[in-house]
N, C-alpha and C positions, 0 to 999 in steps of 0.2 A: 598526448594526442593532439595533434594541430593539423588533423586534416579535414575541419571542418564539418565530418556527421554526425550525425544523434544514433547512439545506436538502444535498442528498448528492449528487452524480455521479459517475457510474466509469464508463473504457471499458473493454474487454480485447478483444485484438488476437492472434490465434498465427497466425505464418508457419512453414510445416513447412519443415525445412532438410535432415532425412535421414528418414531409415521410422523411425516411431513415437518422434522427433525432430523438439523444435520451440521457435522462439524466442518468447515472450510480451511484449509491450508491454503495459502497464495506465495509464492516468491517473485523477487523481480530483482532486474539488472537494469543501471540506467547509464548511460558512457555518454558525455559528450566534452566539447574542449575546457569545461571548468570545474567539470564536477563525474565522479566514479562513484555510484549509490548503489548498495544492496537493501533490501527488504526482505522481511520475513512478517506475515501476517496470519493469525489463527482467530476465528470469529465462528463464534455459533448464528446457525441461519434456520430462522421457523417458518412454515409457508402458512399465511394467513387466509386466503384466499388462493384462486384456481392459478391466476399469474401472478402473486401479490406476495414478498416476501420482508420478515422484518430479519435484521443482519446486528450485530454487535460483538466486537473483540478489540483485540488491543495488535497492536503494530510494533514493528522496531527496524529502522533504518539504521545505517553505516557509511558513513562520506569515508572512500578512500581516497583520497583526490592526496594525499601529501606527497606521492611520488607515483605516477601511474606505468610508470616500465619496472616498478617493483612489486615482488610480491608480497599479499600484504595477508593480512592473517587475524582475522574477525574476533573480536574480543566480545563476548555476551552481553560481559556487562561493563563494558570500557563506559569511559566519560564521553565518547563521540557518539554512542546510538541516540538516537533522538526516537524516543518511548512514547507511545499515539494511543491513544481508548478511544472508540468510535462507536457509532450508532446510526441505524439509521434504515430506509426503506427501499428494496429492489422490486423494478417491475418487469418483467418477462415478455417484451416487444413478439418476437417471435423466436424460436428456438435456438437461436445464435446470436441476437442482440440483448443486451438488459441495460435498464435505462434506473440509474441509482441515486439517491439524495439524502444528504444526513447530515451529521454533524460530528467532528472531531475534535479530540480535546489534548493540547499537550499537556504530559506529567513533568518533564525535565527540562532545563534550559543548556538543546544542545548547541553546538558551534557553528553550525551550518544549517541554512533550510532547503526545503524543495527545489527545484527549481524552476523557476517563472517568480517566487515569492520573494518579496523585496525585503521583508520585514521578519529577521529570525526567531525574536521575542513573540510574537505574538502568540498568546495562549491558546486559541479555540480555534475553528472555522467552519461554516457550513460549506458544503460537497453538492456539487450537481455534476454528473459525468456517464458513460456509458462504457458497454464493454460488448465488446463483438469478437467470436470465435470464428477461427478460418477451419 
């Protein structure tokens, strides 16, 4: 791909499983000219308060980037998923925004990192970011 855009999808999915408990499903797709990222994240979320929620599960990414006009075919538990456990607090701006901050911890040393992130070794990070529904 060398035309230049960024292309981004994310689902998010919460099945409530007890009162003010609930299990989170998220996918995401990320295309730009250097890097092809799938995600898959499952996190348990408790609501503490009325807007106030604490979040915590594990992640796993997939760089397809080794040839992007081919199709490519997701391995579980290949050597390239780079494996995330995270934690942390959401807060409920208003009904379509949430505004998040935590902390994440890498388990594995994959090949590849995020991108924006210079440094692929690096084990942990805290998170400040938000999420808005169209």
């Amino acid at each position: 791909m060398i035309d230049g855009k960024y292309h981004f999808g994310e689902f998010f999915m919460s099945y409530p499983i007890l009162q003010k408990t609930s299990i989170v499903l998220t996918g995401l797709k990320e295309k730009s000219e250097i890097q092809e990222v799938y995600g898959a994240q499952l996190a348990l979320r408790k609501q503490l308060a009325k807007k106030l929620y604490a979040i915590g599960g594990a992640r796993y990414q997939w760089n397809r980037t080794s040839d992007l006009n081919e199709r490519q075919i997701i391995n579980v538990n290949g050597d390239q998923a780079r494996k995330e456990v995270f934690w942390g607090l959401e807060y409920e701006v208003k009904s379509n925004w949430i505004i998040y901050s935590g902390y994440k911890r890498l388990l594995n040393q994959p090949k590849f990192a995020p991108q924006g992130f210079k440094y692929p070794r690096a084990k942990s990070s805290l998170v400040l970011g938000s999420r808005w529904q169209f």
